[in-house]
C-alpha positions in Angstrom: 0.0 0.0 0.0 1.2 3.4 -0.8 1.9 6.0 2.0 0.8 9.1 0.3 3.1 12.0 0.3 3.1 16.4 -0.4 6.3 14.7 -1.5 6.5 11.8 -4.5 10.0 10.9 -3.4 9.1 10.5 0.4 6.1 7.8 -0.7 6.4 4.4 0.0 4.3 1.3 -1.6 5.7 -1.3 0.9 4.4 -4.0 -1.6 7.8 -6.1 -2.4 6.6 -7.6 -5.8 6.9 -4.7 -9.1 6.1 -4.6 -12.4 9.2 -5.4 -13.7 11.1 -7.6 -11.2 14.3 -9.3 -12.0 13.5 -12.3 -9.2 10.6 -13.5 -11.8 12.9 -13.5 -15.3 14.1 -17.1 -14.6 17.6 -16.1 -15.1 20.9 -18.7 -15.0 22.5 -18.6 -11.8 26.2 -17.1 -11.9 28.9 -19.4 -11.0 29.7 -18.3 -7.9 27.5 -15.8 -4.9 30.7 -13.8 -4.5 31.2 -10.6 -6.3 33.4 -7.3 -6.4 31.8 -4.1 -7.7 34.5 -1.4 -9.0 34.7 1.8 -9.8 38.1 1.1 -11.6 38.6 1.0 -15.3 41.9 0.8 -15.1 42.2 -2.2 -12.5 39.6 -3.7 -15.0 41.9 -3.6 -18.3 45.1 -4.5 -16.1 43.0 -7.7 -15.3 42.1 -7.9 -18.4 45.3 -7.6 -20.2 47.1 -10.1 -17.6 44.5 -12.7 -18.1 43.7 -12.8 -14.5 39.9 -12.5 -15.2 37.5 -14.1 -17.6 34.2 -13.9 -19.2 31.6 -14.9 -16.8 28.3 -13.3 -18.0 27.2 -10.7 -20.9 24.5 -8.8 -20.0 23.2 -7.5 -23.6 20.8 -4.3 -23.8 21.2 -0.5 -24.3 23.5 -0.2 -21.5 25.7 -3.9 -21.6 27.2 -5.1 -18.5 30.3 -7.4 -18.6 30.5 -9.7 -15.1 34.2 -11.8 -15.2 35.4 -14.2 -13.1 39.2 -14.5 -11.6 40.7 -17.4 -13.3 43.1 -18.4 -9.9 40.1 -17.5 -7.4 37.3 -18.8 -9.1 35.0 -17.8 -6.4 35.4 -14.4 -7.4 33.7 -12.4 -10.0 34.3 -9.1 -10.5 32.4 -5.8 -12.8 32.8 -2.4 -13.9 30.2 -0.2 -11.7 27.7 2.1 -13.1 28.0 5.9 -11.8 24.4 7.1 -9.7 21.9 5.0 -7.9 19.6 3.7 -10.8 22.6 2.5 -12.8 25.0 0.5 -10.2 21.9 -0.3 -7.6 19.5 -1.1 -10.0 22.4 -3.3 -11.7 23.4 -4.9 -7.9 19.3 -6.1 -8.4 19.8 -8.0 -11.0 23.2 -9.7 -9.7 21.4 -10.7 -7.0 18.6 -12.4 -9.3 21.2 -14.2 -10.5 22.6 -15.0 -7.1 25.2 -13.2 -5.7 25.1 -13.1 -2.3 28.4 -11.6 -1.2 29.1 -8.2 -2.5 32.1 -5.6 -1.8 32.0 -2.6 -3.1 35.2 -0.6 -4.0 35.4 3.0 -5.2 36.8 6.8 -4.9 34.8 9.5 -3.7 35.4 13.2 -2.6 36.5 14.1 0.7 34.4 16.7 3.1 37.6 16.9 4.7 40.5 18.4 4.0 42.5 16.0 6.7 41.6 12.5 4.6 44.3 12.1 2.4 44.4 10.7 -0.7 44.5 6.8 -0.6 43.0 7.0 2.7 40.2 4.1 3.2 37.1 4.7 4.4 35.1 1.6 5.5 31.1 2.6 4.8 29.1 2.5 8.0 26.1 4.2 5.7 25.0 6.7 4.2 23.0 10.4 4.2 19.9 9.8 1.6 20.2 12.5 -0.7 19.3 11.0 -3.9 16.0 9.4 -4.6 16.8 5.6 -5.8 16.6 4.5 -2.2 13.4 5.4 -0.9 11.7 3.1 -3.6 13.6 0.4 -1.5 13.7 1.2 2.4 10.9 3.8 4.1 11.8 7.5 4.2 14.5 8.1 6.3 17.4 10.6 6.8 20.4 8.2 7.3 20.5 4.4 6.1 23.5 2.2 7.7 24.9 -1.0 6.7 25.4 -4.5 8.4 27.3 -3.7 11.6 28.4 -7.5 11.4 29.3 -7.3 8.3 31.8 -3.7 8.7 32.7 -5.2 11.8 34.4 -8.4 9.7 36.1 -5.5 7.3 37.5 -3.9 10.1 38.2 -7.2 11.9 40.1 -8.1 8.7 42.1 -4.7 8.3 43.4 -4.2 11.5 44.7 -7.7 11.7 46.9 -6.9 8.6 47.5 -3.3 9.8 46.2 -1.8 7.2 45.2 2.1 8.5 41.4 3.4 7.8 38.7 5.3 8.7 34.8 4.3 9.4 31.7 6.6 8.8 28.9 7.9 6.9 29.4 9.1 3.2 26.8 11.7 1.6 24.9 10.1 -1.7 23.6 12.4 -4.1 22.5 12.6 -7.1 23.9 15.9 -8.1 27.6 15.9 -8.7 27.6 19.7 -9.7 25.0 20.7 -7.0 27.2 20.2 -4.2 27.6 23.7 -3.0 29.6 25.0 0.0 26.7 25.3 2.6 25.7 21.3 1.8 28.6 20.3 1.9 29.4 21.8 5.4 26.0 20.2 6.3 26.8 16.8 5.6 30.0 17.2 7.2 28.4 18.2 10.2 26.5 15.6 10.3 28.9 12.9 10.1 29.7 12.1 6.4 33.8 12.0 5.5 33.5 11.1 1.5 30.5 12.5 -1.0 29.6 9.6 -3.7 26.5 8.9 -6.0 25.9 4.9 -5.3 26.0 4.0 -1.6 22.6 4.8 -0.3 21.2 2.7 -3.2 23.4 -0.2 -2.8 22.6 -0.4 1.0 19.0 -0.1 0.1 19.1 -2.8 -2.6 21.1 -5.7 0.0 18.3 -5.2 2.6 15.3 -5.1 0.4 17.0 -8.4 -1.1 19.0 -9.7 1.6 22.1 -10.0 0.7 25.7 -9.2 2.3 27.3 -6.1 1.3 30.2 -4.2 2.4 32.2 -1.2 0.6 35.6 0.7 1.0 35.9 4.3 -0.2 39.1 5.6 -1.0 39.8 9.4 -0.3 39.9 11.0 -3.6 39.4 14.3 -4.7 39.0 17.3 -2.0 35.6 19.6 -2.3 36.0 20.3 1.2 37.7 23.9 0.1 36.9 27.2 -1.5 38.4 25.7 -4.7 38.3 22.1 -6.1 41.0 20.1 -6.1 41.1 16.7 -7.9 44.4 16.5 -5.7 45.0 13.5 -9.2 42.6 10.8 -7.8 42.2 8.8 -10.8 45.7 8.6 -11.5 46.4 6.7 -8.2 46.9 3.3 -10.2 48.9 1.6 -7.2 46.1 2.3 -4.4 43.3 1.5 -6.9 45.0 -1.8 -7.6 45.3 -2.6 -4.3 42.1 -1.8 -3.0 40.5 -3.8 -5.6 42.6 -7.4 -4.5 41.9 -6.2 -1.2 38.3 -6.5 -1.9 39.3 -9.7 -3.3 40.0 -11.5 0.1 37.3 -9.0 2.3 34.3 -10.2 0.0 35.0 -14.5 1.1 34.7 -13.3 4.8 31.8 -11.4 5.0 
């Protein structure tokens, strides 16, 4: 039944069946439940052009998604994330209609502050819902968080390998030029370290359907200032490789 709303974005049909619903198409069942979702080209075609990966599933359409699988760790697939909510979330659906039940998320996203260097991990605790993918997913609500067991394992995980990071709140929105000074202060204050477009959906997606999902944001460019700096995020080829085959070994313990 639908909650009516001044508001469409804040109304709520808490009927768990849809028009169009992945769970009914019947598709095969990936290989494996484990799966790493990166925001990494680059990682991608080094994978790729060291034959460490493999073709595991072509998904065909106007918008073609290519899932592979590691050839040493088979358990493993891996796939090139979609930017914004509808496109990576609404993506995650349909993994998990083919079974994936194990999911780490791995990605860059802007710091709110100026102190989170580049590199620096942030393990996602949740999210502020500033976007509007989510609420079609999880009633109206200002923050959404993840598993606590499941960020508990990451950290678990980290700190026995001494590997520094940060936990906390990022700020998903849809607007990536709309993030003016006086919002960005306000999600600081409120708790977020790292501004992204994906994470509140994601979250929203593994309850609805129940999966396990975790995610590690790297520190990337700074909006935190006056003036943007891109402080050369994308170019961090050694921490974006690493992140992803540290992913590799977080998403068979969560």
């Amino acid at each position: 039944m639908v909650n009516k709303n001044e508001f469409p974005v804040l109304e709520f049909d808490d009927d768990t069946d849809s028009v169009v619903n992945p769970f009914r198409w019947n598709l095969e069942p990936f290989s494996t439940d484990k799966l790493i979702i990166t925001f990494f080209p680059d990682v991608m075609e080094n994978l790729k052009k060291n034959d460490l990966i493999e073709l595991e599933r072509h998904f065909s359409g106007e918008n073609p998604v290519d899932i592979y699988r590691f050839k040493e760790q088979r358990d493993v697939m891996i796939t090139l994330g979609y930017v914004g909510c509808p496109a990576c979330a609404g993506n995650l659906e349909v993994f998990a209609a083919c079974g994936a039940k194990k999911i780490m998320f791995c990605g860059g996203g802007g710091v709110l502050d100026k102190n989170i260097k580049v590199g620096e991990l942030l393990v996602v605790e949740g999210a502020i819902r500033d976007e509007g993918f989510s609420y079609r997913y999880v009633k109206p609500s200002r923050y959404i968080y993840t598993d606590k067991k499941i960020t508990g394992k990451i950290s678990s995980y980290l700190e026995e390998h001494k590997i520094p990071y940060l936990t906390g709140l990022t700020w998903t929105t849809d607007a990536m030029f709309r993030e003016t000074r006086a919002f960005v202060e306000l999600r600081k204050n409120e708790g977020a370290k790292i501004v992204e477009m994906e994470q509140a959906g994601c979250i929203a997606v593994s309850q609805f359907r129940g999966f396990d999902y975790g995610a590690i944001i790297y520190g990337g460019d700074d909006v935190s200032q006056d003036e943007w700096d891109t402080r050369s995020w994308d170019k961090r080829n050694g921490i974006r490789y690493n992140l992803v085959m540290l992913c590799l070994e977080l998403v068979k313990i969560i």
